[in-house]
N, CA, C and O atoms as a GROMACS GRO file, in nm:
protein
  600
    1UNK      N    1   0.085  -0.117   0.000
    1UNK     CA    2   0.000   0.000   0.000
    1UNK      C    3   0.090   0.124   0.000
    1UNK      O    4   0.176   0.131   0.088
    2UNK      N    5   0.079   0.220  -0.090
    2UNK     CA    6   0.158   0.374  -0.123
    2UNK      C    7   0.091   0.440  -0.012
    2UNK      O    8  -0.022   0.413   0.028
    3UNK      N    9   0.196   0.559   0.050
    3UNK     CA   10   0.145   0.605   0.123
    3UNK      C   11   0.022   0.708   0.110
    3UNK      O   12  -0.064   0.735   0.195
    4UNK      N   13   0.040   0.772  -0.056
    4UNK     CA   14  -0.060   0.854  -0.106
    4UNK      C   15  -0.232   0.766  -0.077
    4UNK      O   16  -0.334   0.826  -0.044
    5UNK      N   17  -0.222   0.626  -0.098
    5UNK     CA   18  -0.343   0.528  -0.066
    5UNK      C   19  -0.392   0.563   0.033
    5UNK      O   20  -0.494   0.630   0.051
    6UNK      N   21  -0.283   0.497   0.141
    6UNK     CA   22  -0.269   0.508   0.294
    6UNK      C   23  -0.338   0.608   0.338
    6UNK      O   24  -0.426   0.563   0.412
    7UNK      N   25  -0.346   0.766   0.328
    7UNK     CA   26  -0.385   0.879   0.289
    7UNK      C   27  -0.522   0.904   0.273
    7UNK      O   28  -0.606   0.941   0.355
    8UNK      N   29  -0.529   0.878   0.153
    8UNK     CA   30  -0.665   0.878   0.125
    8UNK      C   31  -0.762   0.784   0.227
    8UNK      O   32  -0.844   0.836   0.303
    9UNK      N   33  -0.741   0.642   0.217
    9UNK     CA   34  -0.830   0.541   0.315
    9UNK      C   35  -0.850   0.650   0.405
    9UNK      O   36  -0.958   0.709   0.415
   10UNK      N   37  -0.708   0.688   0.496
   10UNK     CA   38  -0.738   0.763   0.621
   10UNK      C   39  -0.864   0.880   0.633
   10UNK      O   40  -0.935   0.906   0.730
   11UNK      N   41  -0.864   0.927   0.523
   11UNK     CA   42  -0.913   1.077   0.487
   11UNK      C   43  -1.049   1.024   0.473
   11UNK      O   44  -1.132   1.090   0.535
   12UNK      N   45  -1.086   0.938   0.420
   12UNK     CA   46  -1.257   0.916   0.447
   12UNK      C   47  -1.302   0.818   0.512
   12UNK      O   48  -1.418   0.814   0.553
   13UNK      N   49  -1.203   0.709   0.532
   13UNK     CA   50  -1.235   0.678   0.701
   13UNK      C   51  -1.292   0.789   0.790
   13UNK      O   52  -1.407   0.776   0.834
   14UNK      N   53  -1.209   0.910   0.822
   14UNK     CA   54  -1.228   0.986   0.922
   14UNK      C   55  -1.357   1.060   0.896
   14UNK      O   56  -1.443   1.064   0.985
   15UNK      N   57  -1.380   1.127   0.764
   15UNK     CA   58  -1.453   1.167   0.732
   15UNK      C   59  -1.624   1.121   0.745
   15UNK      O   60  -1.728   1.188   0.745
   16UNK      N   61  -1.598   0.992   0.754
   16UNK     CA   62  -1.727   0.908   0.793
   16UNK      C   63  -1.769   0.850   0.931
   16UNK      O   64  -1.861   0.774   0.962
   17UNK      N   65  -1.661   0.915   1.010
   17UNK     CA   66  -1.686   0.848   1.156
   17UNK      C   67  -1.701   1.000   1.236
   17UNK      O   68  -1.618   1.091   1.234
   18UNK      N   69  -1.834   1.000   1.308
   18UNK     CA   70  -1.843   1.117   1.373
   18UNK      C   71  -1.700   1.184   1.511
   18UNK      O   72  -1.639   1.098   1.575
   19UNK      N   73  -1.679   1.281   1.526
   19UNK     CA   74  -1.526   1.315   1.566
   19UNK      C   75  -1.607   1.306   1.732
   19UNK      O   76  -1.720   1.334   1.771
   20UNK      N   77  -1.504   1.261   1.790
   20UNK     CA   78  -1.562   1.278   1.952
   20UNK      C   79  -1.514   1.458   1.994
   20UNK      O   80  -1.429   1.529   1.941
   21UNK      N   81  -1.580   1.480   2.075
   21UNK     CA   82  -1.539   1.602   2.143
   21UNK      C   83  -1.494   1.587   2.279
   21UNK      O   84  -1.530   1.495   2.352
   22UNK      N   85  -1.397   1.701   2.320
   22UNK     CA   86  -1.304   1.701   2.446
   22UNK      C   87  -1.447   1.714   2.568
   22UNK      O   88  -1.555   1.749   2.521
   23UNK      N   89  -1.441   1.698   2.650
   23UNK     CA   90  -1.522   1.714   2.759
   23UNK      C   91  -1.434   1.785   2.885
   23UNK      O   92  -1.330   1.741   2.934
   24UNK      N   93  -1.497   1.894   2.920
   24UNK     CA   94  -1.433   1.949   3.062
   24UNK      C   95  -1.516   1.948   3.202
   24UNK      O   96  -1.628   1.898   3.193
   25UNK      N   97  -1.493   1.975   3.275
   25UNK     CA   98  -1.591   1.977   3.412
   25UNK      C   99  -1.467   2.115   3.493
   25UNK      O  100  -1.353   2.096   3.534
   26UNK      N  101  -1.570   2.283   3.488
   26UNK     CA  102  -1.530   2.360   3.507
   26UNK      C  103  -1.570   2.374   3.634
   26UNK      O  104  -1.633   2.286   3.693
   27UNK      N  105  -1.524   2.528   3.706
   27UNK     CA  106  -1.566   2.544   3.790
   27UNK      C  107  -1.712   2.637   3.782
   27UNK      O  108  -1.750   2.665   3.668
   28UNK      N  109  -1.785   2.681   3.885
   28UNK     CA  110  -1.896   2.720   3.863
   28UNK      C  111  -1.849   2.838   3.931
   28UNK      O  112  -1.955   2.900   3.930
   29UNK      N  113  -1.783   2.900   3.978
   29UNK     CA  114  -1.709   3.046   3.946
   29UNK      C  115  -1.676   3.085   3.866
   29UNK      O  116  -1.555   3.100   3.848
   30UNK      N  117  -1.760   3.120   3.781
   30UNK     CA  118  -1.770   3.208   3.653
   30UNK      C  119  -1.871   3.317   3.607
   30UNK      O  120  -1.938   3.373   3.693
   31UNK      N  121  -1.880   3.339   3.523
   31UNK     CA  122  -2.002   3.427   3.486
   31UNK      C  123  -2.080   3.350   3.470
   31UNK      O  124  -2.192   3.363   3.521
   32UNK      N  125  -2.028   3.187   3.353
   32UNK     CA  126  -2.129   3.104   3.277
   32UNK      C  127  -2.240   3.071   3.376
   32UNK      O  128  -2.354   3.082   3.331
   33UNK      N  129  -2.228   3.036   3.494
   33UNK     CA  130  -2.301   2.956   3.643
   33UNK      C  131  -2.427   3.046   3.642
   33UNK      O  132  -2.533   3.013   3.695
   34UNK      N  133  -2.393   3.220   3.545
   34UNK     CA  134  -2.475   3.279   3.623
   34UNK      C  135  -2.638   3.221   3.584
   34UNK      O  136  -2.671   3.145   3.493
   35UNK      N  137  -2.738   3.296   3.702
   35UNK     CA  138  -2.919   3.217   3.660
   35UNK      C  139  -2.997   3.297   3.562
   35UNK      O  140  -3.109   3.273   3.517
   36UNK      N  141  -2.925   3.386   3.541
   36UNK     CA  142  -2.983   3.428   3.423
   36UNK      C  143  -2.973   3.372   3.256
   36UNK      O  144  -3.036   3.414   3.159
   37UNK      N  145  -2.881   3.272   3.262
   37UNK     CA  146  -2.856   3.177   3.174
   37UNK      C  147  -2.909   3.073   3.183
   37UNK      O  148  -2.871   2.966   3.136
   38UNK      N  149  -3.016   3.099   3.252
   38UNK     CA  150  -3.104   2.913   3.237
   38UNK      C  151  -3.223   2.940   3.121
   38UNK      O  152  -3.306   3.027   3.093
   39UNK      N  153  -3.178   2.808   3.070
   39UNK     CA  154  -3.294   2.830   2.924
   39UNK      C  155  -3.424   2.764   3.000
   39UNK      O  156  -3.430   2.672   3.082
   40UNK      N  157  -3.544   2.861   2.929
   40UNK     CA  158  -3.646   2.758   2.913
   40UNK      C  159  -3.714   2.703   2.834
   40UNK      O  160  -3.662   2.703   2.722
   41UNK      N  161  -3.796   2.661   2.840
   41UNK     CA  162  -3.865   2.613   2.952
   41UNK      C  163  -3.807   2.543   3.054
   41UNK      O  164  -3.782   2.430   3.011
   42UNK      N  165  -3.765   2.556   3.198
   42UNK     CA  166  -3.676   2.444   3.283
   42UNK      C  167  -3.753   2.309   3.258
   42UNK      O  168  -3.673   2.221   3.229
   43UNK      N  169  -3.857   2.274   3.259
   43UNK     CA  170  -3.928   2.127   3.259
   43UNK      C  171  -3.859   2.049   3.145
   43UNK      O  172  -3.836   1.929   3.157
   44UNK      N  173  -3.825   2.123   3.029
   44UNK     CA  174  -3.740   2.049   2.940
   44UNK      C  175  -3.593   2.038   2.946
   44UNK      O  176  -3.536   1.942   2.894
   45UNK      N  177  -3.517   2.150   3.017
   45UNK     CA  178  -3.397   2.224   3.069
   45UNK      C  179  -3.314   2.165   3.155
   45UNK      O  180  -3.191   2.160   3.146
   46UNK      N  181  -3.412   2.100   3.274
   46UNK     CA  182  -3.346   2.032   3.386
   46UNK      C  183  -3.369   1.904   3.402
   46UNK      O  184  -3.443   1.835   3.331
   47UNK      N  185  -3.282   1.854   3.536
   47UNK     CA  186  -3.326   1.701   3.531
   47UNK      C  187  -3.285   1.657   3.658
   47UNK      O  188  -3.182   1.706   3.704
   48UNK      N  189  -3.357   1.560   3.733
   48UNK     CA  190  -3.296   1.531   3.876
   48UNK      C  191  -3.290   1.397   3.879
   48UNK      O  192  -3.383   1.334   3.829
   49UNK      N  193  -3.175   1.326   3.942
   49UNK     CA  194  -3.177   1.198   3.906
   49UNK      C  195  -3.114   1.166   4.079
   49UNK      O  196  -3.079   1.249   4.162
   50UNK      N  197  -3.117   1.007   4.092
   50UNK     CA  198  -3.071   0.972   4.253
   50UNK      C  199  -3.116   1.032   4.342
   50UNK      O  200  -3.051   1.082   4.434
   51UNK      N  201  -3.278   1.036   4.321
   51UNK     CA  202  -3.340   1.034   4.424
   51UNK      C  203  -3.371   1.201   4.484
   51UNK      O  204  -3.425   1.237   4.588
   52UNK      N  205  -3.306   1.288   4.359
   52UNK     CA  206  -3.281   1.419   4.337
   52UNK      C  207  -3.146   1.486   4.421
   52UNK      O  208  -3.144   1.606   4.446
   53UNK      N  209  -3.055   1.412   4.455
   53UNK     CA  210  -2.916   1.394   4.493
   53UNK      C  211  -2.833   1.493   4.387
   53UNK      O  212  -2.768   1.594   4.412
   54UNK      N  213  -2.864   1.420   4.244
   54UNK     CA  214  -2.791   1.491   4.108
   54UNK      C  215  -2.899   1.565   4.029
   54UNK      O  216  -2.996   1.511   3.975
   55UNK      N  217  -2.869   1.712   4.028
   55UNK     CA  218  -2.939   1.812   3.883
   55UNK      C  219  -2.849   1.843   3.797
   55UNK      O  220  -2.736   1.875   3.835
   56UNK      N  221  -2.879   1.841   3.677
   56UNK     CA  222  -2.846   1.838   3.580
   56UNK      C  223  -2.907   2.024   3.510
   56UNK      O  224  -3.029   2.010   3.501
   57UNK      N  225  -2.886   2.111   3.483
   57UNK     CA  226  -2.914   2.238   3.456
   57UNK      C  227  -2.850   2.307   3.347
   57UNK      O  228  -2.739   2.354   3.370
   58UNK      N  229  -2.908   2.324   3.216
   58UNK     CA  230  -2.900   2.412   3.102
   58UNK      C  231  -2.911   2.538   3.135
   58UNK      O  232  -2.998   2.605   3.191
   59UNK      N  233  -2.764   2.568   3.072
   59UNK     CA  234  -2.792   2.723   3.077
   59UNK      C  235  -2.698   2.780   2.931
   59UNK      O  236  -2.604   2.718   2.881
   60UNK      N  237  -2.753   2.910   2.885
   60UNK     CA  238  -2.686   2.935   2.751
   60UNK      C  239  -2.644   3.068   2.766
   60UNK      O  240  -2.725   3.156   2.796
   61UNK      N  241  -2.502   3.094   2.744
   61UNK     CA  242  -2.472   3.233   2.756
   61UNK      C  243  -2.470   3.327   2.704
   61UNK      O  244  -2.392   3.422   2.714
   62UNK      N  245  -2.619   3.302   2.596
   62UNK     CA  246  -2.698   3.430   2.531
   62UNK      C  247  -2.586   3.437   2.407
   62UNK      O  248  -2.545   3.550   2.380
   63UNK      N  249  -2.528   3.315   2.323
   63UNK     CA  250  -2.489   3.316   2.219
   63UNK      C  251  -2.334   3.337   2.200
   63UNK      O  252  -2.268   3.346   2.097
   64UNK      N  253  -2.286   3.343   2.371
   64UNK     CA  254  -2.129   3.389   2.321
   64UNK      C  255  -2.067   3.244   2.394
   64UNK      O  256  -2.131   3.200   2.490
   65UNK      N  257  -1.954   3.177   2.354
   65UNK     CA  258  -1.909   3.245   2.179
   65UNK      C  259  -2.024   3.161   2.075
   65UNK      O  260  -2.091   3.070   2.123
   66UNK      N  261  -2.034   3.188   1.978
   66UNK     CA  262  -2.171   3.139   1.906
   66UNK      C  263  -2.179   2.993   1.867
   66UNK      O  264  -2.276   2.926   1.830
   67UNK      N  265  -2.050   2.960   1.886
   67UNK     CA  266  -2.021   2.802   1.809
   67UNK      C  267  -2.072   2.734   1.930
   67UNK      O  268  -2.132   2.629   1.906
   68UNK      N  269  -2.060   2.779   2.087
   68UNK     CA  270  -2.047   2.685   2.219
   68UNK      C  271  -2.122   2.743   2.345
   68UNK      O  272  -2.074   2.733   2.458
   69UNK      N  273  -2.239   2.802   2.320
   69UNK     CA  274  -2.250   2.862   2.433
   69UNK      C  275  -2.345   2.804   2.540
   69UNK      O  276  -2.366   2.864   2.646
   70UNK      N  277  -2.411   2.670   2.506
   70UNK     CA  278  -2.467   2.608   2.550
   70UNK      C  279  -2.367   2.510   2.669
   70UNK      O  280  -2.279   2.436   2.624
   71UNK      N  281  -2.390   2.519   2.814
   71UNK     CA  282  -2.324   2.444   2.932
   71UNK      C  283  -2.414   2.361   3.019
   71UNK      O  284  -2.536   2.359   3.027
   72UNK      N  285  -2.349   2.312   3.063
   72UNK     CA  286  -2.417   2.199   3.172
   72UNK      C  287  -2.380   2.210   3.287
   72UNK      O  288  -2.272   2.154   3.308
   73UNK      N  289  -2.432   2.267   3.383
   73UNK     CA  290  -2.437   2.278   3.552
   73UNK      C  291  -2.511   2.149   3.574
   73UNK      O  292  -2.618   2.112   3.525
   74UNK      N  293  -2.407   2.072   3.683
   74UNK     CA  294  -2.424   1.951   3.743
   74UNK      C  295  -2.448   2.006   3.902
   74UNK      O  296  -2.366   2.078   3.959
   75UNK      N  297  -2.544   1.970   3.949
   75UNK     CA  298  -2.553   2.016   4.101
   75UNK      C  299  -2.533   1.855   4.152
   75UNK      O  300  -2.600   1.763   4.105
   76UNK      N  301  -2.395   1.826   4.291
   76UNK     CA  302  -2.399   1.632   4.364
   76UNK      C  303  -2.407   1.712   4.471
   76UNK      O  304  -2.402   1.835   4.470
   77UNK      N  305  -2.424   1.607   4.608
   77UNK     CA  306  -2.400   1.641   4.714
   77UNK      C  307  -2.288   1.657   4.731
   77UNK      O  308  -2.203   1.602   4.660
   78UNK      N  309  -2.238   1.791   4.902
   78UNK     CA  310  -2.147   1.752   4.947
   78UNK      C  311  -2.094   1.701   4.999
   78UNK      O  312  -2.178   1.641   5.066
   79UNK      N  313  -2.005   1.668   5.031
   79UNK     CA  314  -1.906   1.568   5.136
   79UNK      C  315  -1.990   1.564   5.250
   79UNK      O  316  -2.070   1.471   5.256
   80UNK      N  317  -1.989   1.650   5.344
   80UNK     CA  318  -2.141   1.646   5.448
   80UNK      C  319  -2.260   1.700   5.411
   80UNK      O  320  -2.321   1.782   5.478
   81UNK      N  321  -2.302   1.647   5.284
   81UNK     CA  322  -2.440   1.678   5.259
   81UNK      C  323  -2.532   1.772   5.284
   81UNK      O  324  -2.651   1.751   5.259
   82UNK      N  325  -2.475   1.918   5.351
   82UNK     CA  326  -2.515   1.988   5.379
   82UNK      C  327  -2.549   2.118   5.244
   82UNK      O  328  -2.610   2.224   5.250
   83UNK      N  329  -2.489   2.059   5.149
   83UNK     CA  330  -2.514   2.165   5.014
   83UNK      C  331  -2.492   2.072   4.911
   83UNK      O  332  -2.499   1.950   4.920
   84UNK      N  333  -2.464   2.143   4.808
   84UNK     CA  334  -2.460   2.120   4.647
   84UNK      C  335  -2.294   2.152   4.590
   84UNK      O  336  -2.236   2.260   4.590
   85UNK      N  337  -2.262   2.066   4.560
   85UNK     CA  338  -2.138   2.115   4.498
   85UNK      C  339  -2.177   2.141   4.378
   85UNK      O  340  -2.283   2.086   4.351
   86UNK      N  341  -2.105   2.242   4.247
   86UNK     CA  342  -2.140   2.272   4.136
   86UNK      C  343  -2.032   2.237   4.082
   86UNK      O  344  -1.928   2.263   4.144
   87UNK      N  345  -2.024   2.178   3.968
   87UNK     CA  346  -1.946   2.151   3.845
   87UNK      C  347  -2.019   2.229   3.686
   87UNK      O  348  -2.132   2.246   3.640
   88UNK      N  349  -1.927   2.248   3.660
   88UNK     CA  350  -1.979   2.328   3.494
   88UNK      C  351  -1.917   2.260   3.373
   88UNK      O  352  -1.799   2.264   3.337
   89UNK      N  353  -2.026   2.192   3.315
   89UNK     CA  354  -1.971   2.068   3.212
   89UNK      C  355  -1.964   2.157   3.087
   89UNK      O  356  -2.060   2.232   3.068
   90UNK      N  357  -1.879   2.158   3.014
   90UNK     CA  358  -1.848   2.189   2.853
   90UNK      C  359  -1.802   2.136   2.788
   90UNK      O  360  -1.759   2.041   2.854
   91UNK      N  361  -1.762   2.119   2.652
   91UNK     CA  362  -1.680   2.053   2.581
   91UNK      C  363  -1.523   2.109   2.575
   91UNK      O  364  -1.454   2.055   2.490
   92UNK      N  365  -1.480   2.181   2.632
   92UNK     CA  366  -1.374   2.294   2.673
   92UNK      C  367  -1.351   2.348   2.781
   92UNK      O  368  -1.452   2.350   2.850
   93UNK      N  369  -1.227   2.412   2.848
   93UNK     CA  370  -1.226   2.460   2.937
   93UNK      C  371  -1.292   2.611   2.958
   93UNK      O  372  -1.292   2.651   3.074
   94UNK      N  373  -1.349   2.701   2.853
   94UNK     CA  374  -1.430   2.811   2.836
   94UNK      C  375  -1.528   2.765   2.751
   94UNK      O  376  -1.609   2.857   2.737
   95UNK      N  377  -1.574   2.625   2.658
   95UNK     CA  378  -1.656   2.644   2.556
   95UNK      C  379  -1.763   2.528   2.653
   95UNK      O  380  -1.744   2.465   2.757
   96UNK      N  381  -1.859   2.538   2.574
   96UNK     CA  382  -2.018   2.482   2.575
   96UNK      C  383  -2.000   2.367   2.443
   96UNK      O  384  -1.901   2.308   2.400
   97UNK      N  385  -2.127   2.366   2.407
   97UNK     CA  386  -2.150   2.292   2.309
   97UNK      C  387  -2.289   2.385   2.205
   97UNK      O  388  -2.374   2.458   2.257
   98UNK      N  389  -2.280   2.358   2.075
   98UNK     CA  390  -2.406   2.434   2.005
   98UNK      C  391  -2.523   2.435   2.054
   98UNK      O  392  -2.611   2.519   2.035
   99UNK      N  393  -2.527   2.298   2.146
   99UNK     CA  394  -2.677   2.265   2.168
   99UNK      C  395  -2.652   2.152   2.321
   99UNK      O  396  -2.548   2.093   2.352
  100UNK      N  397  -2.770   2.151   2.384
  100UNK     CA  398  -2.733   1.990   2.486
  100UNK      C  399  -2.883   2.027   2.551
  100UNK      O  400  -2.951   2.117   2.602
  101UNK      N  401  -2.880   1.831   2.491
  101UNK     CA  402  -3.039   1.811   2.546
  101UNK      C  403  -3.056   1.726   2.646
  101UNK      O  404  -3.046   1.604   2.633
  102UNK      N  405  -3.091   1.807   2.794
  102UNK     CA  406  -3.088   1.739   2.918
  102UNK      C  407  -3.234   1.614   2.893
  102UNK      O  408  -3.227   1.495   2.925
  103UNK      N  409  -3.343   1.673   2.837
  103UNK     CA  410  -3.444   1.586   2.812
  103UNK      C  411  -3.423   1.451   2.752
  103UNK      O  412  -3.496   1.354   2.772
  104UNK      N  413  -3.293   1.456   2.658
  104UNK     CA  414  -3.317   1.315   2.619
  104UNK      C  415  -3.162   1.242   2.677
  104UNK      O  416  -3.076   1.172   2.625
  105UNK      N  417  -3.181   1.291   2.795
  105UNK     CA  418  -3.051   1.179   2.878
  105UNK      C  419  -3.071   1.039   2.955
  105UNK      O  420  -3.141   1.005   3.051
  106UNK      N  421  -2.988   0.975   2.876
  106UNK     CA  422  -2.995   0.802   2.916
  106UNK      C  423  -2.921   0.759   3.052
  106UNK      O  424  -2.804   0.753   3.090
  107UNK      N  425  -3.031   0.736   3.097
  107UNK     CA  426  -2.905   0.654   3.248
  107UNK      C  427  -2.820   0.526   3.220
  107UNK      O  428  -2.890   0.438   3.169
  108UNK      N  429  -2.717   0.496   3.234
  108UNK     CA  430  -2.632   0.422   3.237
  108UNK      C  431  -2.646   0.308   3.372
  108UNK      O  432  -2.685   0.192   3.380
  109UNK      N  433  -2.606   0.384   3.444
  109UNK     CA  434  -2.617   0.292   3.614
  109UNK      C  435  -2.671   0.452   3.689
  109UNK      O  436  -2.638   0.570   3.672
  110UNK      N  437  -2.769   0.380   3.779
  110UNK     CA  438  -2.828   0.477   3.893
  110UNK      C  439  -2.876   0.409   4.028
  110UNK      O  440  -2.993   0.382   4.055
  111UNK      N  441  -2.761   0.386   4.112
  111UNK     CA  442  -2.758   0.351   4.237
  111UNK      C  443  -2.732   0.444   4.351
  111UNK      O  444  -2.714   0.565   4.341
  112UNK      N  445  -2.731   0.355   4.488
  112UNK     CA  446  -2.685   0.430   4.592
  112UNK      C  447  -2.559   0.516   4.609
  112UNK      O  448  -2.534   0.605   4.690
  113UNK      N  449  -2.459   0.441   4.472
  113UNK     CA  450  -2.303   0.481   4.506
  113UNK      C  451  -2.308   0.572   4.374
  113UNK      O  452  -2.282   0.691   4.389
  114UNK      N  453  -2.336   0.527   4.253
  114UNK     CA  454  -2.290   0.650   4.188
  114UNK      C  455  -2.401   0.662   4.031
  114UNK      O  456  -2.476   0.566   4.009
  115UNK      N  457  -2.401   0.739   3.968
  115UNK     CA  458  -2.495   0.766   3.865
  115UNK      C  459  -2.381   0.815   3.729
  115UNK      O  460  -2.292   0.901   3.723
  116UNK      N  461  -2.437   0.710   3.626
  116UNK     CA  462  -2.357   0.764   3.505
  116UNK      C  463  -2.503   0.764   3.416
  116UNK      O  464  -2.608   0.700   3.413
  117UNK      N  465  -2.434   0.885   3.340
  117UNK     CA  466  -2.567   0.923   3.234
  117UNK      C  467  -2.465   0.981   3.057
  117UNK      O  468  -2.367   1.044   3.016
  118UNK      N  469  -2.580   0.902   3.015
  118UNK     CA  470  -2.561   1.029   2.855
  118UNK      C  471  -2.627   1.117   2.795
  118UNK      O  472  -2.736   1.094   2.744
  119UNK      N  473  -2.577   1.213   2.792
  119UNK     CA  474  -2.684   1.348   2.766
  119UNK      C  475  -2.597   1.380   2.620
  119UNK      O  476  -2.477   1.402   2.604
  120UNK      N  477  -2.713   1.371   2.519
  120UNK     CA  478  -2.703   1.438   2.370
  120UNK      C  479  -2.646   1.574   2.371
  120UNK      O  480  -2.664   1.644   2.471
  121UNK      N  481  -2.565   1.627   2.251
  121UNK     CA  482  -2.545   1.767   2.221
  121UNK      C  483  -2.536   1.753   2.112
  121UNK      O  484  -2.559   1.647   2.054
  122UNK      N  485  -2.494   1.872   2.052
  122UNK     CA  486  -2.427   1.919   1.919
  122UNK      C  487  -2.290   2.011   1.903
  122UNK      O  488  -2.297   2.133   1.913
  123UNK      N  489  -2.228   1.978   1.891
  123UNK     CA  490  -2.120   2.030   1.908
  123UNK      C  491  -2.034   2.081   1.758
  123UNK      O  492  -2.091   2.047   1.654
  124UNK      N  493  -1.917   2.150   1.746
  124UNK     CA  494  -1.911   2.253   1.656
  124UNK      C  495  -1.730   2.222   1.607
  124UNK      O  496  -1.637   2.266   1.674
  125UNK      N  497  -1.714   2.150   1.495
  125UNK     CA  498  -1.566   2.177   1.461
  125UNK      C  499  -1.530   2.217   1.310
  125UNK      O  500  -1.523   2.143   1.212
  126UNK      N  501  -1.515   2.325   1.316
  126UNK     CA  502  -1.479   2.454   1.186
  126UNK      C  503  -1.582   2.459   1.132
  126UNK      O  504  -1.594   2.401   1.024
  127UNK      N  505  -1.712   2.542   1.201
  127UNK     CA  506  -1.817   2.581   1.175
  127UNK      C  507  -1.933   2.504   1.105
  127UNK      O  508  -2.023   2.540   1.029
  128UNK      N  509  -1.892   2.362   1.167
  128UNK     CA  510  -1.993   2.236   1.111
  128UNK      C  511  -2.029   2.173   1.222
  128UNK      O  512  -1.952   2.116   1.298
  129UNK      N  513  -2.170   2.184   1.235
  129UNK     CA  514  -2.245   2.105   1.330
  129UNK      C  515  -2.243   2.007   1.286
  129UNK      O  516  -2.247   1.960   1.173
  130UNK      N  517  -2.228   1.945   1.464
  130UNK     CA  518  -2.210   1.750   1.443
  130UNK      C  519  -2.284   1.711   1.565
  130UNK      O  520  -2.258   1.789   1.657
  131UNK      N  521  -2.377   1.607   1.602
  131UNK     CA  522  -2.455   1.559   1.700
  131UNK      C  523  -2.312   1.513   1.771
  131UNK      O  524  -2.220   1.490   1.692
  132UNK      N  525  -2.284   1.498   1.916
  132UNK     CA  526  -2.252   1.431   1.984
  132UNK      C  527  -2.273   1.462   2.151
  132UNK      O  528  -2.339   1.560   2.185
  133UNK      N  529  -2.215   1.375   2.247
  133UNK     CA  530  -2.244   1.332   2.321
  133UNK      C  531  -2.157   1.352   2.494
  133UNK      O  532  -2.035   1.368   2.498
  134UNK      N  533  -2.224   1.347   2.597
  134UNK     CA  534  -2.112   1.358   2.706
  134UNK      C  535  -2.179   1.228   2.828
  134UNK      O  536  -2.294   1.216   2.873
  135UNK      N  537  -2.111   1.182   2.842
  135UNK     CA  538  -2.101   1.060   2.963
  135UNK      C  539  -2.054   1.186   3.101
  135UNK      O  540  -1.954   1.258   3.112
  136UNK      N  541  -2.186   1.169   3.198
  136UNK     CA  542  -2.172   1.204   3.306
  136UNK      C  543  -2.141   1.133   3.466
  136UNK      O  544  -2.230   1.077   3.529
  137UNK      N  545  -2.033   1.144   3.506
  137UNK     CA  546  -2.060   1.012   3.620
  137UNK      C  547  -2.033   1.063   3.737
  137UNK      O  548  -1.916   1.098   3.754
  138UNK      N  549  -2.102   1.076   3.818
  138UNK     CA  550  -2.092   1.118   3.938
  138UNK      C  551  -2.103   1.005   4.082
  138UNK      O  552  -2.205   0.940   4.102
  139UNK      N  553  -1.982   0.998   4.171
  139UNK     CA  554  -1.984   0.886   4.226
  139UNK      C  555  -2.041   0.955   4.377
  139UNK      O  556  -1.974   1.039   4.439
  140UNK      N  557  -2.133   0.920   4.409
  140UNK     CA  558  -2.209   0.950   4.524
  140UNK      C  559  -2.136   0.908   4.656
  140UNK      O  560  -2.191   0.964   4.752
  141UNK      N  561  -2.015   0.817   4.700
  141UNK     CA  562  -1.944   0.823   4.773
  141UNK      C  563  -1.851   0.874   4.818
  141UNK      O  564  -1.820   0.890   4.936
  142UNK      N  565  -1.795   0.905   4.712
  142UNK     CA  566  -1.662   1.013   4.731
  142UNK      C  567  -1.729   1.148   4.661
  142UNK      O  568  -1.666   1.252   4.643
  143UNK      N  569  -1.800   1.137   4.643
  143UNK     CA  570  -1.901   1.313   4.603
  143UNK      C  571  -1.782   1.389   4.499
  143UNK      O  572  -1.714   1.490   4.519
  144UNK      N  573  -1.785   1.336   4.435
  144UNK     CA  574  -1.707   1.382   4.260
  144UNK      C  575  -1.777   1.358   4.146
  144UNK      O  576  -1.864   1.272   4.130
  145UNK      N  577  -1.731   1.447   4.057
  145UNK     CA  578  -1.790   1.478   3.958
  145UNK      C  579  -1.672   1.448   3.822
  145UNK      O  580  -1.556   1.487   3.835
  146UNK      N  581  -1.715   1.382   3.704
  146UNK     CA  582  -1.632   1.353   3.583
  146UNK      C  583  -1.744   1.375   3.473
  146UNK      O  584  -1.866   1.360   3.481
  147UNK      N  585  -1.653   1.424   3.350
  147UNK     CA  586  -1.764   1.389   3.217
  147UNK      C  587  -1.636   1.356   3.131
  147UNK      O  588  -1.523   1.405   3.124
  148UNK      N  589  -1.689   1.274   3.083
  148UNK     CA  590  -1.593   1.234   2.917
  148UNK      C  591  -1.664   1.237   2.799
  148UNK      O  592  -1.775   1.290   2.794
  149UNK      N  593  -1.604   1.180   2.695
  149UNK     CA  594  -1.652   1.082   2.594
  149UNK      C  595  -1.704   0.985   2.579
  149UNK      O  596  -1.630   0.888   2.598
  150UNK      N  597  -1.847   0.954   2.539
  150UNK     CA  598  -1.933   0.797   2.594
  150UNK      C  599  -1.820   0.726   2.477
  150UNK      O  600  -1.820   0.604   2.457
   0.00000   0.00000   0.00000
């Protein structure tokens, strides 16, 4: 096989397999956290899962930057259960995603110890929307918060 082949295969291989996106879990000291960024309707917006332990909360920062401005506020308990810790999910360490639909999120596992979910988006690479996806897992014992790539 020439490498010019080699090349090509590669080039629409890739081209045909949807691209994963980076996943971050920010802090919620930011502007993004702020509540004036919650979309609604919340009934479609939010989501409470474990017994309402974990919320899940859309918020959009009114279009900036335009490719990503859609985020995910994760509310777990804390360590002494006396509050909410906040995590701020994006696909970046400042970006969102085009779109993210808390309504159509799949539970994975939802027990006493920890809750993993997949919540749909759309996400944005060189000004081409592409559906994809973030795996949420939050382990209810050690009260942490992760998102990746499902």
């Amino acid at each position: 096989m020439t490498l010019k082949y080699a090349a090509t295969a590669l080039a629409i291989l890739s081209a045909s397999v949807t691209p994963a996106l980076a996943q971050a879990v920010n802090s919620c000291d930011s502007y993004v956290s702020d509540a004036a960024f919650l979309v609604f309707p919340p009934a479609e917006t939010t989501a409470e899962y474990a017994d309402g332990q974990v919320r899940l909360i859309t918020l959009d920062t009114a279009g900036e930057p335009a490719c990503c401005s859609y985020h995910l506020m994760v509310l777990y308990p804390s360590v002494d259960g006396t509050y909410f810790e906040c995590g701020m999910v994006g696909s970046g360490p400042d970006l969102g995603w085009y779109s993210v639909f808390v309504n159509q999120a799949q539970v994975l596992r939802e027990d006493e110890g920890a809750l993993s979910l997949i919540v749909p988006a759309e996400g944005n690479i060189d000004g081409e929307v592409i559906p994809t996806a973030v795996k949420i897992d939050v382990d209810l014992v050690a009260f942490s918060l992760t998102a990746s790539a499902p």
